[in-house]
C-alpha positions in Angstrom: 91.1 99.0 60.4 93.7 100.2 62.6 92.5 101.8 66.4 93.6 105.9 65.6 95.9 107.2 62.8 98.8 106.6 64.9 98.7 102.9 64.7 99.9 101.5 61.8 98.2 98.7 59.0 99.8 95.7 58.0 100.2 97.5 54.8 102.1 100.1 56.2 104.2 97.8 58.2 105.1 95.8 55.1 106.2 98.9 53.7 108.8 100.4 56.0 110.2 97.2 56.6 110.4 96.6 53.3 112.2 100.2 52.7 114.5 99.5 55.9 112.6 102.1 58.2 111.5 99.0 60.5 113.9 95.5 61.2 112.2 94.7 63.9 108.9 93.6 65.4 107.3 92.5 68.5 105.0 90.2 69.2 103.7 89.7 72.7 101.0 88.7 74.7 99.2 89.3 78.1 100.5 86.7 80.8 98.9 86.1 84.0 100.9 88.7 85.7 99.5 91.6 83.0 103.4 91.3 81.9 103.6 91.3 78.1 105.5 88.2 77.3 106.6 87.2 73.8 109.5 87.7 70.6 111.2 90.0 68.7 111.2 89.2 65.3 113.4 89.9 62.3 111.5 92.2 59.8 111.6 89.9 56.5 110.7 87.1 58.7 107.8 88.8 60.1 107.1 89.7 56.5 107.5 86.5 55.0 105.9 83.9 57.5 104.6 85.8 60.4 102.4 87.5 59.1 100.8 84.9 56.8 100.8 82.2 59.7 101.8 83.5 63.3 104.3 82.0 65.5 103.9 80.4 68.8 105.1 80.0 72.3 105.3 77.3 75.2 102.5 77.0 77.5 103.7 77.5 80.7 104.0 80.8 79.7 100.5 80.9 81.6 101.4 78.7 84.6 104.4 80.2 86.1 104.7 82.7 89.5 106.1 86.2 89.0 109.6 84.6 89.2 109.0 83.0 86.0 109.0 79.3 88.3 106.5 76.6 86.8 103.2 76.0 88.9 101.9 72.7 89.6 98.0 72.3 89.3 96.9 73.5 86.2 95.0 72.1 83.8 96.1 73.4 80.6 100.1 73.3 81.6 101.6 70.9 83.9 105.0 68.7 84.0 102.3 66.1 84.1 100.4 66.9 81.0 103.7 68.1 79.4 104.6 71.6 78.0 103.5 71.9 74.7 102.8 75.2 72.4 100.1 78.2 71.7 99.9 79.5 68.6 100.2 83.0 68.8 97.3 85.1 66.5 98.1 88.9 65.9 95.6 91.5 66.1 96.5 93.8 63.5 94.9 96.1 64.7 97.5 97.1 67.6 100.8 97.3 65.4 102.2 100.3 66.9 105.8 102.1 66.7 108.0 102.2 69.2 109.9 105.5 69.1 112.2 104.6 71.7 113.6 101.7 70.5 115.5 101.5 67.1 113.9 100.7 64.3 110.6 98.5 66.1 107.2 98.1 65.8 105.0 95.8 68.1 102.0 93.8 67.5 99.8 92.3 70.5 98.3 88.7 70.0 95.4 86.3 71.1 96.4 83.1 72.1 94.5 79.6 70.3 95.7 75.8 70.5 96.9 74.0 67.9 94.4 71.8 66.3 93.9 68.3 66.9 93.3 65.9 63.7 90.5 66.6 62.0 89.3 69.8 64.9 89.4 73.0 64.4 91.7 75.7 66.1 90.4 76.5 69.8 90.9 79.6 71.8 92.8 79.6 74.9 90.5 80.8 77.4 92.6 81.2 80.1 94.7 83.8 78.5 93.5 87.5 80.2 93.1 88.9 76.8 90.6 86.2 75.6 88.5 86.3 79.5 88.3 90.2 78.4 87.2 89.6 74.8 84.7 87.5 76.0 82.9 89.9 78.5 82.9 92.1 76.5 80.9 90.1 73.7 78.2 88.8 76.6 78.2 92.7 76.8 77.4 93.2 73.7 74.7 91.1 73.3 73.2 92.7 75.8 73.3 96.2 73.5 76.3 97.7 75.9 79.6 99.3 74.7 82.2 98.7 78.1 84.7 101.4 77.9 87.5 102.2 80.8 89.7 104.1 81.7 93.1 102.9 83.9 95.2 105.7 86.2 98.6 104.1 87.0 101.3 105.8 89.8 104.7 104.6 89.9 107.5 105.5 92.3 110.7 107.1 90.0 114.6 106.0 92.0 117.9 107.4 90.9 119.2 103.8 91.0 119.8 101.7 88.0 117.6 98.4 87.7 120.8 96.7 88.5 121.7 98.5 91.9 118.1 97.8 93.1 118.6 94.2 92.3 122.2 94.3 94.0 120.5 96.2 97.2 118.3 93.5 97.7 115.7 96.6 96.6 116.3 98.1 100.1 117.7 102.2 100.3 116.8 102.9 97.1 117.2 107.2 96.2 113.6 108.2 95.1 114.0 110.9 92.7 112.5 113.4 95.2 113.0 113.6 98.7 109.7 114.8 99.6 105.4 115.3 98.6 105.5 116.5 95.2 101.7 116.5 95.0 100.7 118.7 92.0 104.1 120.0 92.6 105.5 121.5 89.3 109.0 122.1 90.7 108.6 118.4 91.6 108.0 117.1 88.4 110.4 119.1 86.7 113.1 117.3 88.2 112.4 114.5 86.5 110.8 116.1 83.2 113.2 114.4 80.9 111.7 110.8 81.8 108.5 111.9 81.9 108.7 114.0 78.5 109.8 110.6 77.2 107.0 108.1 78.4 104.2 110.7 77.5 106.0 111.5 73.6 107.1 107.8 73.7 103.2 106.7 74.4 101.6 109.2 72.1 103.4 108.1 69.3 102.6 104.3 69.8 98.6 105.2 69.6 97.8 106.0 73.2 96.1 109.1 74.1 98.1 111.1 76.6 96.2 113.3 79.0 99.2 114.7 81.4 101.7 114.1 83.9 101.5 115.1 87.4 103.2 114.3 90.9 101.8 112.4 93.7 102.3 111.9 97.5 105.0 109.5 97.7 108.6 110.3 97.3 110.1 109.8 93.9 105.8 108.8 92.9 104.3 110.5 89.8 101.4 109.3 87.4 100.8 109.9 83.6 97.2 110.2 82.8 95.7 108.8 79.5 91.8 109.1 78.0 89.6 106.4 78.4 88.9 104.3 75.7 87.1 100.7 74.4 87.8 97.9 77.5 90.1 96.3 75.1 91.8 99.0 73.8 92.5 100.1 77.3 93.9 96.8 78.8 96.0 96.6 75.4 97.8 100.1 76.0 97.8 99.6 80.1 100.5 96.2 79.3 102.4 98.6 77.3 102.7 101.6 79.2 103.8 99.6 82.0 106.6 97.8 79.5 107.6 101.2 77.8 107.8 103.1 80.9 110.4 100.8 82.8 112.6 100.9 79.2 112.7 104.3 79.1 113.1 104.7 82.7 116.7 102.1 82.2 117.7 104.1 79.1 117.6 107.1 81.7 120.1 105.7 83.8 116.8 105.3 86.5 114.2 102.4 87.9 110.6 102.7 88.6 108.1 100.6 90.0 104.1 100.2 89.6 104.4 98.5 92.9 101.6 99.1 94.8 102.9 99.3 98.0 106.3 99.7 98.0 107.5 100.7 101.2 105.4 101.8 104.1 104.5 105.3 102.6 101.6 106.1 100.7 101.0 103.4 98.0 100.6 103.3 93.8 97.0 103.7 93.2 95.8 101.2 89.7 92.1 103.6 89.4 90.1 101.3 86.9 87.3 103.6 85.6 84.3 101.4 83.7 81.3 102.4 82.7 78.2 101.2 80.0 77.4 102.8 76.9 74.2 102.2 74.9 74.5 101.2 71.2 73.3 105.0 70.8 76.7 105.9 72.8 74.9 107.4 75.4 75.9 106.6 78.8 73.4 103.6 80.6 74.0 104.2 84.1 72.1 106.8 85.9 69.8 107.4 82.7 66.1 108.0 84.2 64.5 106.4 81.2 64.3 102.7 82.1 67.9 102.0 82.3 68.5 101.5 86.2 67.8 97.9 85.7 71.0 97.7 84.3 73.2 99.5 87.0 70.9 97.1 89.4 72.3 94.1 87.2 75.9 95.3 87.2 75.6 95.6 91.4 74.7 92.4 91.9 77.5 91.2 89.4 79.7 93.0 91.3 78.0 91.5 94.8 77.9 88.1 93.6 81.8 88.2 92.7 82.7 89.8 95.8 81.3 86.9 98.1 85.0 85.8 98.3 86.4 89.1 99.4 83.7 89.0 102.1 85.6 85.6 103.6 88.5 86.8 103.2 87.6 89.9 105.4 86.0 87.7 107.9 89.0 85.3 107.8 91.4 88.5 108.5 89.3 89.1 111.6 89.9 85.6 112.3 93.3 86.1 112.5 93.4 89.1 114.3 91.4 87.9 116.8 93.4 84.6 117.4 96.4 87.3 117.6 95.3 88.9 120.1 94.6 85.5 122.5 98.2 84.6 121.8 98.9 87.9 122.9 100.8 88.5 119.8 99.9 92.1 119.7 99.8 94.8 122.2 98.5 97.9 123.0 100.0 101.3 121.9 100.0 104.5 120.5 101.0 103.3 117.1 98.7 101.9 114.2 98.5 98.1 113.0 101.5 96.8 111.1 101.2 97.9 107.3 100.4 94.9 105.5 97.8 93.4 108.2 94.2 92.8 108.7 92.0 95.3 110.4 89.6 95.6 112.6 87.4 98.2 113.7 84.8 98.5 116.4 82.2 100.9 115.2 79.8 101.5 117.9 77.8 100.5 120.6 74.2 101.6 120.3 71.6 99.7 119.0 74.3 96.9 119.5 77.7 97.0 118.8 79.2 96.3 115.1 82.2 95.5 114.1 84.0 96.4 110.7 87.0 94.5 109.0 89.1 94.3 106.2 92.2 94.0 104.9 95.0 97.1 104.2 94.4 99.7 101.6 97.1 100.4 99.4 96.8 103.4 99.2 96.7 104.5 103.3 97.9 101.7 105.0 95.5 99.9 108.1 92.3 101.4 109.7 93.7 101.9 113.9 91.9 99.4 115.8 89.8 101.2 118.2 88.9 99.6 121.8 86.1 97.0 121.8 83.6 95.9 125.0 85.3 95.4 127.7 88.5 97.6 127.1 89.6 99.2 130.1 89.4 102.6 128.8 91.3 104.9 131.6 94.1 102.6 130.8 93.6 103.1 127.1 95.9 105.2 125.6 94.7 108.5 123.4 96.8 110.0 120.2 98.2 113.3 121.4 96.6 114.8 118.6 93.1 114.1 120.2 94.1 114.8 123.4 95.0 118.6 122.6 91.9 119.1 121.4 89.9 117.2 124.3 88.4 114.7 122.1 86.9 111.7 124.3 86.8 108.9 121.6 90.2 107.3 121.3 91.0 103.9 121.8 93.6 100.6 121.7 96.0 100.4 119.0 97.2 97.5 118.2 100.3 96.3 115.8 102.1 93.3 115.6 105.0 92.8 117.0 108.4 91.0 116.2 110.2 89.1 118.5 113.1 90.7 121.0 115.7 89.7 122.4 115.4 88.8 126.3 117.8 91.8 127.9 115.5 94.3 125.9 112.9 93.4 128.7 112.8 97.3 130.2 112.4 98.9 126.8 109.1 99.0 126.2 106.2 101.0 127.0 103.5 101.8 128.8 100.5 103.6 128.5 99.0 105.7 131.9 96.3 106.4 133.4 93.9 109.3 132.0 94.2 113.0 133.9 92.7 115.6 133.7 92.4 117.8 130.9 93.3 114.2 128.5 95.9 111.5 128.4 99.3 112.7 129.3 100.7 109.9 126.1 103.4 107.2 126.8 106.1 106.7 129.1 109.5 104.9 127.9 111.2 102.8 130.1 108.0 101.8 132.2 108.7 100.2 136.2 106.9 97.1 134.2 108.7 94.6 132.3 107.7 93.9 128.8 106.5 90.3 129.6 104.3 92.3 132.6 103.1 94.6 129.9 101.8 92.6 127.9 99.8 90.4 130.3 98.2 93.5 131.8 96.9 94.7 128.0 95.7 91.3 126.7 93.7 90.9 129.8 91.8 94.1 129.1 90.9 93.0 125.5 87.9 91.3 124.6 85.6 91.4 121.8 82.5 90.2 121.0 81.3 88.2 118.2 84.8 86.4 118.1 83.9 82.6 116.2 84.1 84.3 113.1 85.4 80.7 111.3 88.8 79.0 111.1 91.9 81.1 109.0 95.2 80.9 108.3 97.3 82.2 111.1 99.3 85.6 110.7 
């Protein structure tokens, strides 16, 4: 039973291979890195052995970085325990065309071990496709259909993938110079590629909503409709494949980075929801059903203990930062890329909020906490125009300079009248001077938050 007419049987495979319409198949997997790893395979080979038995692959395939280097520690793969294979185990029920290749087809795969003597064949149960497939059994059991949906934005440069490697990556061209937000001009410039991935997609199964521009230059997303939690991860690894070929065959590079540079991220939205065995949605329903969204909070809760410590560990780190007097105080926001912390309010008793950077927007400013010297304090411009009285400290890290820059830096003033006037340059202070003065008017309560790595 193949997923949508699109998608082709075994049968049908057979047969254009057989007639010379398809000499070539792949057969991948899901690694660690949601990177589809794997072969491509002569037709009549497919045909004749493949298909009957499977093939297989080494084991560190699941135990490597994103550089492809071998990790120490792992159970299952080690240079200890040796490298031995997987047996790769299609799911004939993704063999898909390729339109942009020549000639190819591709077939996704589970992942078992070989059996021992006298055992039978065991799944490997670290593979991301198998963790899925096994969720969404417990979900089943439970009477609940998980479907999802996945929004992906990519960055589009004029540069080959070569000249980004060769440029260390740095000064790329993005294929537009400016916010092409629902920008149809925008996305015409680049219609050719993007005319590609969506025909390209829709003709390998998926179902192809639109294409529309986003907020970073050169950034654009293609939309698809949500589907079955499996069939969803499935065509999310190839999208992401398919989309960087097609982007090379157009002489281009994109990227699903999600923060590339220190404009506005790639978003990955991951839309879930619960269906009932009647198809009807469970979450929300007013006939019983809240016990379940109830069930899926605390899930979610109970799995999010460790992003809690790592929040508190980032304020950790801030905190120790600030003693060092690593950062200082200015107009700016917190590095991109750092922790966060945010004092939100006084009354009943102060609170403090933390966490690490969106993607998306970059850091939360840090905003002055008890015992700030706030006439010394410096306001955004922006607030002081419009006489608003709640600005604060910003702080961002900063890099090391060079011991004749000592006059460069700057200073924030007093508060006047009618709001702050901003920052001078080239303040009578040096920068050592500086940055004794702001550290000693920043304290913050609540600071033994536990031991962390350092920044």
């Amino acid at each position: 039973m193949t997923r949508n007419d699109r998608h082709l049987s075994a049968d049908e495979l057979k047969a254009r291979i057989t007639s010379g319409t398809i000499d070539t198949v792949v057969v991948a997997f899901t690694d660690m890195q949601g990177r589809l790893q794997g072969k491509r395979l002569h037709g009549h080979y497919f045909v004749d052995v493949v298909l009957g038995h499977g093939t297989e692959g080494c084991n560190y395939l699941l135990g490597v970085d994103i550089d492809m280097n071998t990790v120490g520690g792992y159970a299952i793969t080690s240079w200890d325990r040796g490298y031995g294979d997987m047996e790769f185990v299609l799911d004939l029920d993704t063999i898909r065309l390729l339109t942009h290749l020549p000639a190819t087809a591709m077939v996704q795969c589970d992942l078992i071990w070989p059996p021992e003597e006298g055992a039978e064949h065991r799944p490997v149960v670290q593979s991301p496709r198998s963790i899925l497939k096994a969720q969404q059994h417990r979900a089943a059991e439970l009477g609940y259909d998980a479907v999802a949906g996945t929004e992906l934005e990519f960055i589009v440069f004029e540069d080959t993938y070569e000249e980004a490697h060769t440029a260390n990556y740095t000064g790329l061209t993005p294929a537009n110079q400016y916010n092409v937000d629902y920008s149809i001009i925008g996305t015409t410039r680049i219609e050719p590629l993007l005319r590609d991935i969506r025909n390209t997609m829709y003709a390998a199964g998926l179902n192809v909503e639109g294409a529309k521009g986003e907020c970073n230059f050169g950034q654009h997303e293609i939309g698809f409709l949500y589907d079955d939690v499996l069939v969803t991860a499935d065509n999310h690894g190839v999208y992401k494949t398919v989309a960087k070929e097609i982007a090379a065959h157009h002489g281009k590079s994109l990227t699903f980075m999600a923060k590339f540079n220190e404009r506005v991220g790639s978003s990955c939205h991951i839309h879930l929801s619960l269906r009932g065995q009647d198809g009807k949605i469970v979450l929300g329903r007013r006939d019983g059903c809240e016990d379940a969204a109830l069930r899926q909070l605390r899930g979610r809760r109970a799995r999010d203990d460790a992003g809690l410590h790592a929040a508190l560990r980032a304020q950790h780190q801030l905190l120790q930062a600030i003693r060092r007097r690593q950062l200082r105080a200015d107009r700016g926001r917190l590095g991109h890329g750092q922790p966060h912390l945010r004092h939100a309010g006084r009354r009943p008793r102060p609170r403090y909020e933390g966490g690490m950077p969106s993607t998306r927007w970059g850091c939360q400013p840090v905003s002055g906490g008890v015992g700030v010297d706030r006439r010394r304090s410096v306001r955004h411009r922006a607030g002081a125009r419009t006489g608003r009285r709640d600005g604060g400290q910003r702080l961002y890290q900063r890099s090391g300079l060079p011991a004749d820059h000592a006059d460069r830096g700057r200073r924030p003033v007093q508060q006047v009248d009618g709001g702050a006037r901003g920052v001078r340059r080239r303040g009578r202070r040096s920068l050592s001077e500086q940055r004794e003065h702001r550290a000693q008017g920043i304290q913050f309560r609540c600071h033994r938050l536990g031991k962390g790595t350092r920044f």
